[in-house]
N, C-alpha and C positions, 0 to 999 in steps of 0.2 A: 517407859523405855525398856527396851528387851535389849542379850548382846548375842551375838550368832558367834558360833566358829569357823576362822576363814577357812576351815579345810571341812565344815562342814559336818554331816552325821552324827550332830549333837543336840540335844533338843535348845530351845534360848533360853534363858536364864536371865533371872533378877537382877538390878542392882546388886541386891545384899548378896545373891552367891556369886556372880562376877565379884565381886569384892571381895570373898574368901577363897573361891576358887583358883583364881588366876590364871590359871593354866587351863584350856575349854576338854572335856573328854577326844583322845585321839591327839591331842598334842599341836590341837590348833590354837589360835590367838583370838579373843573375845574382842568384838568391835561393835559399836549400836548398830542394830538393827538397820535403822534411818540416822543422818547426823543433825541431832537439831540444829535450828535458824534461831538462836536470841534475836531479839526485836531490834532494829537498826537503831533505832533513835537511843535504845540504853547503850549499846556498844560505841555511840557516838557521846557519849554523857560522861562515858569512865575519865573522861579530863577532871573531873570535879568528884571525881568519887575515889574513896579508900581503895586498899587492894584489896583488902576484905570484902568490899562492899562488890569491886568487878569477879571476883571470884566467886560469890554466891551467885552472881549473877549468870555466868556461865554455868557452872557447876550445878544446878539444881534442876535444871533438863537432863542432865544423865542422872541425877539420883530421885526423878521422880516421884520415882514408887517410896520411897522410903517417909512414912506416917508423918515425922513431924520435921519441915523444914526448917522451923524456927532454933531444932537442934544441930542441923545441917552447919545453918550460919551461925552459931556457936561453938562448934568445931573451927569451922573456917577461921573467925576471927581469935582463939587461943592456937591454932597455929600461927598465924602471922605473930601472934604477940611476942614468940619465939625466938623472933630474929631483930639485930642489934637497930637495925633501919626501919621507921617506919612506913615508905613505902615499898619497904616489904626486896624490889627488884628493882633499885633507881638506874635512871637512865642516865648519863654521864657521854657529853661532846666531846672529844677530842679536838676535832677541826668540823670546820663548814660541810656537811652532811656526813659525818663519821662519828659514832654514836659506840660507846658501850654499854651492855644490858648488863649489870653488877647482880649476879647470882648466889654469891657467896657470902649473904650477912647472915646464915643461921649459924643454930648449934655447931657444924663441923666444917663450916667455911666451904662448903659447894653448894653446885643447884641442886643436888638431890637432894636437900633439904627442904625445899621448896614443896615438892610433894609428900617423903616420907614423915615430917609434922602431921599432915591433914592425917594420910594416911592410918598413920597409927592410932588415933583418935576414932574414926570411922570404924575401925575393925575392932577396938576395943569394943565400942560402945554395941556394934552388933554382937559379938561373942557374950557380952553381960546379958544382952536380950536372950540367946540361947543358952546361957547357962555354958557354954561351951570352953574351951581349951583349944590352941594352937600351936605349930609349932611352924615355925620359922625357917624357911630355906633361902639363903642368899648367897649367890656367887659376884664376889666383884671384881674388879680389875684397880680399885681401888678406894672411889669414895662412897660407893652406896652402901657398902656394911659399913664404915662410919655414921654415916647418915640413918642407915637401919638402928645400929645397937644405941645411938642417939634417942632416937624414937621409940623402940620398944624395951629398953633394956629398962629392968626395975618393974617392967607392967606386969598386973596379976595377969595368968591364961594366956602367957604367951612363953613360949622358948624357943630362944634366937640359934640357929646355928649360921655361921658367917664362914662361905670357902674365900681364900687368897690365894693367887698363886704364886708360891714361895721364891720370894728373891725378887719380884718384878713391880712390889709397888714401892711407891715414895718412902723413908723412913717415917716421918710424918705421918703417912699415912695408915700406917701396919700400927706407930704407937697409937693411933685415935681410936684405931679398934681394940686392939693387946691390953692398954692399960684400964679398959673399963670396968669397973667395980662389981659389976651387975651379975649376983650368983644364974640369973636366965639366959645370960650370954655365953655362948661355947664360938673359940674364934678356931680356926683350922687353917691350916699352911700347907698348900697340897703342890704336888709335887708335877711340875710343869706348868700350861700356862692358863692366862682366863678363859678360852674357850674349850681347855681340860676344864676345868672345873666348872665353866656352863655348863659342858655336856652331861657332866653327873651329877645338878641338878634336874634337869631333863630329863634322866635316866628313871631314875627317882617320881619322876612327876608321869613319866608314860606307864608306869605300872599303878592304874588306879586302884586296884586293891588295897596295897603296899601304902598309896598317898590315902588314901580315904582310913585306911586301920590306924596309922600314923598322925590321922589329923593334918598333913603339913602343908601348907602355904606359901608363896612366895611375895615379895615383894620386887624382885628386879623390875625392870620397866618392860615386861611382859606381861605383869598385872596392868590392864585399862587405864585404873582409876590415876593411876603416875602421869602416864601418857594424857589426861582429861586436867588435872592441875597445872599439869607442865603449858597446857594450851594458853594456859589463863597471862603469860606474862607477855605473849605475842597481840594480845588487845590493850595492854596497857600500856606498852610501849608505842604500838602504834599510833594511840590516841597521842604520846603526847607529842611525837613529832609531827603528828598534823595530815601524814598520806601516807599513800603506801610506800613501805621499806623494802629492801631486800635482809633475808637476813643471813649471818652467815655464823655455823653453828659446828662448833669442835664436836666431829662425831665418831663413834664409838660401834654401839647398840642399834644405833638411828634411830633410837628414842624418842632425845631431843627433838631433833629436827623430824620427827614425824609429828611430832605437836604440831609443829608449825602446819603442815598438811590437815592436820586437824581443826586448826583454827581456821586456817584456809575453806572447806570444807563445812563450815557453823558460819560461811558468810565474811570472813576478815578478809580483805583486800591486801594483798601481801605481793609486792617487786619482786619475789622472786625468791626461792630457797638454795642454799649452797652451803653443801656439807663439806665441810675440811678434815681432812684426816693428813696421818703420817705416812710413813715408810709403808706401813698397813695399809694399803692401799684398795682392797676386794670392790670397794663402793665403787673408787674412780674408774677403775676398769669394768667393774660391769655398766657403768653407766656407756662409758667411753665404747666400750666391744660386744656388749650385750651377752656376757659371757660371766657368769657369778660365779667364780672359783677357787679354792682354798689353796695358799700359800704355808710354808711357815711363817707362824708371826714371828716379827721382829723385834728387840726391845729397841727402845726410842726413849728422846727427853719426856716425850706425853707419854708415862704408861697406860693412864687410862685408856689410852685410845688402842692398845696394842693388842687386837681385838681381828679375827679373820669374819667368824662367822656375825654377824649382825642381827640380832632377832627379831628385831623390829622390821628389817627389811620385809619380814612375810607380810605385815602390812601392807605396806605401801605396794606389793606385786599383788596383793588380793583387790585393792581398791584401783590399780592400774590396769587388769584385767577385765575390770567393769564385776567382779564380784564374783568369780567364776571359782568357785570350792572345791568342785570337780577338777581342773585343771589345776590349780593349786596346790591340792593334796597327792594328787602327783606328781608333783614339779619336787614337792618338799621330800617324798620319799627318794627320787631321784637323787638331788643332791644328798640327802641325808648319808645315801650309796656309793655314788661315787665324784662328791666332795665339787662337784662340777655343774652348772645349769645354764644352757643355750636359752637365752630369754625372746621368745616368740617376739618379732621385732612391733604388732602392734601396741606389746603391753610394754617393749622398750622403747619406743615414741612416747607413749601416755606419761614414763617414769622422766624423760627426757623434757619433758613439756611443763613439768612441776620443780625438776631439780635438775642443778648446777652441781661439779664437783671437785673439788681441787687436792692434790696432793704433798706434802708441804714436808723438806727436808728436815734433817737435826739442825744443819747449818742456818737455814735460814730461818729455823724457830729460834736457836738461840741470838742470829740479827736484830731481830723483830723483839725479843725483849731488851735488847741492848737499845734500839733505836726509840721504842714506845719509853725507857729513861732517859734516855737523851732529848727526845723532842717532846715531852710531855712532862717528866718529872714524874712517871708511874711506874711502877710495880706490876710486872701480870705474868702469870705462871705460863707452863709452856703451853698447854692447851690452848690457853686463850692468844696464844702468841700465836699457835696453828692456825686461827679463827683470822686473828688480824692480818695475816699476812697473807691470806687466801685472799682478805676483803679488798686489798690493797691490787691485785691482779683482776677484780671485777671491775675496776675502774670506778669513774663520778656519775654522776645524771639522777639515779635513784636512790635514795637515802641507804647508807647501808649501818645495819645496826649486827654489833660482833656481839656471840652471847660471848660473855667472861664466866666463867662456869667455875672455877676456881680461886681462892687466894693465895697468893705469889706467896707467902711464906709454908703452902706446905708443899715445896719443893724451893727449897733454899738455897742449897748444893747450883743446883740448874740456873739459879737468878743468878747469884752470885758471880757464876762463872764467864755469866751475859754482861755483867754490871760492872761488877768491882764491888758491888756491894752488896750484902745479907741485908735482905727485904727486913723488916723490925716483927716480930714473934708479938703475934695479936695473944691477948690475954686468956682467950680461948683453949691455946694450944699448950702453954705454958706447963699444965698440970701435965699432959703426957709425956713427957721429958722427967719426972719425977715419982712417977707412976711404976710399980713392978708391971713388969709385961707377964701375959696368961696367955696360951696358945699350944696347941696341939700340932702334930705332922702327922700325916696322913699320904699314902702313896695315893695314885691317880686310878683310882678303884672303887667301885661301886659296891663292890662288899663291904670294904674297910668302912665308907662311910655309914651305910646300913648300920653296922653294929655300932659307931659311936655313934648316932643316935639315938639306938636304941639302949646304950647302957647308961645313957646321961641323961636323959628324959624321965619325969616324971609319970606316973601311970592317968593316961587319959581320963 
């Protein structure tokens, strides 16, 4: 298995450098070559199999080339061991075809946990092979540098830097990363919003000299290998409802829900995809007008989601376009220029043909967890409240499964206000309430960042 860059003019590249890499030379996004097909009859078996066990099983077509799979699914199965549940991503009824996919039983209570376990493990175990050192670039908008300094903090050969953007995540969420102990963790509070501080990762990542002298890495769900784990829960879910779903997935990045295209894509029979988002709206409008263009972001009860630029979406326009890197790689400079992209209506059809997308107030997130306690007796964060209440406008006939991507207690404040009542503090969370908080400020500056990590980094 090789991975091309959707913009192309890159040579393809391994597993093991897609996996260090992340980012393809030129500032395109690495995707396999071909998507493999697993064998129908396993992907219909995962009823009776661990999730470790469906996860190698996917997983080991994209890491082919890599000498010994037996250490593969050794990795695979001490991530899962990670999380409080042992099926890893259990599936949970609500009502007669209403289903929640529970994402949040690792280390920091989301789905990015889900991959950042395997994750950190693979890239360990490669960088021991090369004797090598890395450094860590993360931009989140909330849970993935939790999920990140979760996974790699404390590891030899790695040093974490984590952008936030200051004032706009959860309290919860800023303590899970602030309070961690890990002398390799550098956390940073930059000044504006998450797609400020994607961009200066980015920034960072298009000067390959600067990335390559630096050593540095990313883990956002721009790296593949996130996007290829995250696939793995859309076959186990759908084994156990029995047919195909629709799913419907609190989106941000379009990470998430480019799995689900993914798995789509390796052969999973899948009702249909619908991305839900907030006030943030870029997706539904370019789906809606064919027109992909930058707003200010807006803060909302989901910060995670409070997100213009979507990185992931280059995906899905490279694979909608029938793989056309030429057109792509000027599509990408286009918007990059002026914030704006007219999307040629055949490759707005193709995006049309695979994805649904709904737009979802504050009002009505904070309903939707007021009514999911009222008529269920559950707890669900705003996100997943975004997810529910988009799934609730696709109507009945086809199974629809909400991913829950979150737990209701790291945004407490927001339940509370829905409920009446403060979700109960999983034991998890507990210590960062107790914890000194460590963090830096940094203006919205790609100098500024340069030199903190050059002065807080170790010598390669």
């Amino acid at each position: 298995m090789r991975y091309i860059s959707t913009r192309g003019g890159a040579p393809a590249a391994s597993f093991a450098d897609m996996l260090l890499g992340a980012l393809a030379p030129g500032g395109g996004l690495y995707l396999p070559e071909t998507w493999p097909r697993p064998d129908a009859a396993a992907i219909a078996g995962f009823t009776d199999t661990s999730y470790a066990e469906a996860a190698f099983a996917i997983l080991r077509h994209f890491a082919a080339d890599l000498s010994n799979e037996a250490l593969l699914s050794q990795d695979i199965r001490a991530a899962c061991a990670a999380f409080d549940r042992p099926e890893v991503a259990p599936l949970v009824e609500l009502e007669h075809g209403l289903y929640l996919l529970e994402l949040f039983h690792g280390p920091t209570l989301a789905f990015k946990d889900i991959a950042l376990q395997l994750l950190a493990r693979l890239m360990a175990r490669e960088l021991e092979r090369r004797g090598a050192l890395a450094r860590i670039l993360v931009a989140t908008s909330g849970d993935t540098g939790s999920a990140a300094i979760a996974a790699f903090g404390g590891l030899p050969r790695f040093e974490v830097f984590v952008l936030h953007p200051k004032g706009r995540v959860s309290e919860v969420q800023r303590r899970q990363m602030t309070t961690a102990p890990h002398a390799n963790v550098h956390n940073i509070a930059i000044e504006g919003t998450f797609d400020d501080a994607q961009a200066l990762v980015k920034a960072l990542f298009a000067d390959r000299e600067y990335t390559e002298a630096m050593r540095l890495t990313a883990v956002n769900s721009i790296n593949f290998v996130r996007i290829a784990a995250q696939s793995v829960y859309y076959f186990t879910s759908t084994a156990r409802v029995g047919r195909p779903a629709m799913f419907i997935v609190p989106t941000g990045n379009f990470g998430d829900v480019f799995a689900g295209e993914a798995a789509q894509r390796m052969g999973l029979p899948i009702g249909g995809l619908m991305l839900a988002t907030n006030a943030n709206d870029i997706l539904v409008r370019a789906l809606d007008d064919g027109i992909y263009s930058v707003r200010e972001a807006r803060a909302t009860l989901s910060p995670s989601m409070d997100i213009q630029i979507a990185s992931n979406f280059e995906r899905a326009l490279f694979e909608a376009s029938g793989r056309d890197a030429v057109w792509l790689s000027g599509a990408m400079e286009t918007f990059a220029r002026e914030r704006r992209l007219v999307i040629p209506f055949p490759v707005l059809e193709a995006l049309r043909a695979r994805y649904r997308a709904e737009s979802i107030s504050d009002a009505e997130t904070g309903e939707t967890i007021a009514d999911a306690h009222r008529r269920y007796g559950r707890f669900i964060d705003p996100h997943t409240a975004v997810a529910l209440a988009a799934a609730r406008r696709a109507g009945g006939g086809t199974p629809r499964i909400v991913l829950a991507t979150a737990h209701s207690a790291k945004f407490p404040e927001t339940v509370a206000r829905a409920t009446g009542v403060v979700p109960p503090l999983p034991p998890r969370l507990r210590q960062s309430y107790v914890e000194r908080e460590r963090l830096s400020f940094l203006p919205n500056d790609a100098r500024h960042l340069r030199a903190f990590i050059e002065t807080r980094s170790a010598p390669p």
